[in-house]
N, C-alpha and C positions, 0 to 999 in steps of 0.2 A: 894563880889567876888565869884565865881562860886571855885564847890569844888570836883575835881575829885579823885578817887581812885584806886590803881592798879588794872589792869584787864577791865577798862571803854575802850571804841573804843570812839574814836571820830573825829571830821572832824576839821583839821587847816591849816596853811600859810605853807605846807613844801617846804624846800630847792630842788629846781630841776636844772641840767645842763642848764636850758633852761631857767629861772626865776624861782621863787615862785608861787606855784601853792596848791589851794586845796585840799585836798588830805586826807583817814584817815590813823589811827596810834592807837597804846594802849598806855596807859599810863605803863607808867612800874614803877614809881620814889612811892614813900613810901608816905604815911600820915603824918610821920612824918616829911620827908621830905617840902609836900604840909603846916604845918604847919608854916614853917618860910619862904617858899619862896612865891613871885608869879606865878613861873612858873612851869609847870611839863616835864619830861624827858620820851619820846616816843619814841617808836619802829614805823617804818613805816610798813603800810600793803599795799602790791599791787595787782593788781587783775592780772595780766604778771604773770601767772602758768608754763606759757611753758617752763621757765627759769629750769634749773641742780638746784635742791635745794642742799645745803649742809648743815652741822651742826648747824649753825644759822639760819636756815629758819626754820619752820611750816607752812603747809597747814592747814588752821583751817577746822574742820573739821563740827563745828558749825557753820558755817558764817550765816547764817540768823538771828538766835537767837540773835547772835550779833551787828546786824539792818542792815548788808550788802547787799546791793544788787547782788553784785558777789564772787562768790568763789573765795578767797583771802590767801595770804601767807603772815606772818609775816617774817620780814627781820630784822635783829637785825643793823638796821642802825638807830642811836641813835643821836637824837636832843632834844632841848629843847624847848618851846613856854609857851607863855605868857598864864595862866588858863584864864585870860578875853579874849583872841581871839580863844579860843578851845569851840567848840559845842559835846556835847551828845549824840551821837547816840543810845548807847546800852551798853552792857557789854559782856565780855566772860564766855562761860561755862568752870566748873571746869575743865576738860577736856583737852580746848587750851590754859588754863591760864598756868596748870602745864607745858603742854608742852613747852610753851615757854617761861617759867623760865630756863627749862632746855637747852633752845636756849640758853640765854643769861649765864648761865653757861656756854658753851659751848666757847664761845664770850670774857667774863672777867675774869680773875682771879683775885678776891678780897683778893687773900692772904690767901685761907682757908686752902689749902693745905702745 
């Protein structure tokens, strides 16, 4: 079974208005997490920049590095997919990982407060 870790991009089946469609994502969900499940929990990333970002997006600001072909915004819209139907692209630099931790703060309150 294929083994992703937070901060991986990669390319899966995401959910669209329009059907299921290709598309990548980060992995955001834990090792430990990946440890008991099959599946991992993704943020989607879109290359549609022209959109009003607000407190849950990032503009990465690495996207190459990260195996993208387009300058790309992380959107804290949050699914789950199978780790044997997700492919590998790349990983994020430290940089847009943190930032988009702090999306996803931004996103959930886990009760820390």
């Amino acid at each position: 079974m294929a083994s992703f870790s937070p901060g991986d991009v990669v390319v899966f089946l995401s959910p669209d208005i329009q059907g299921p469609k290709r598309g990548p994502a980060v992995v955001v969900s834990t090792n430990d997490y990946h440890a008991s499940r099959p599946d991992a929990v993704v943020g989607l990333l879109t290359s549609q920049v022209n959109q009003t970002l607000c407190a849950s997006d990032h503009l990465l600001v690495d996207w190459p590095q990260a195996g993208l072909r387009k300058l790309s915004v992380f959107r804290a819209f949050l699914t789950t997919s199978p780790q044997s139907e997700m492919t590998y692209i790349g990983h994020l630099s430290a940089r847009d990982w943190v930032a988009i931790q702090t999306c996803l703060r931004a996103t959930i309150d886990a009760g820390t407060h």
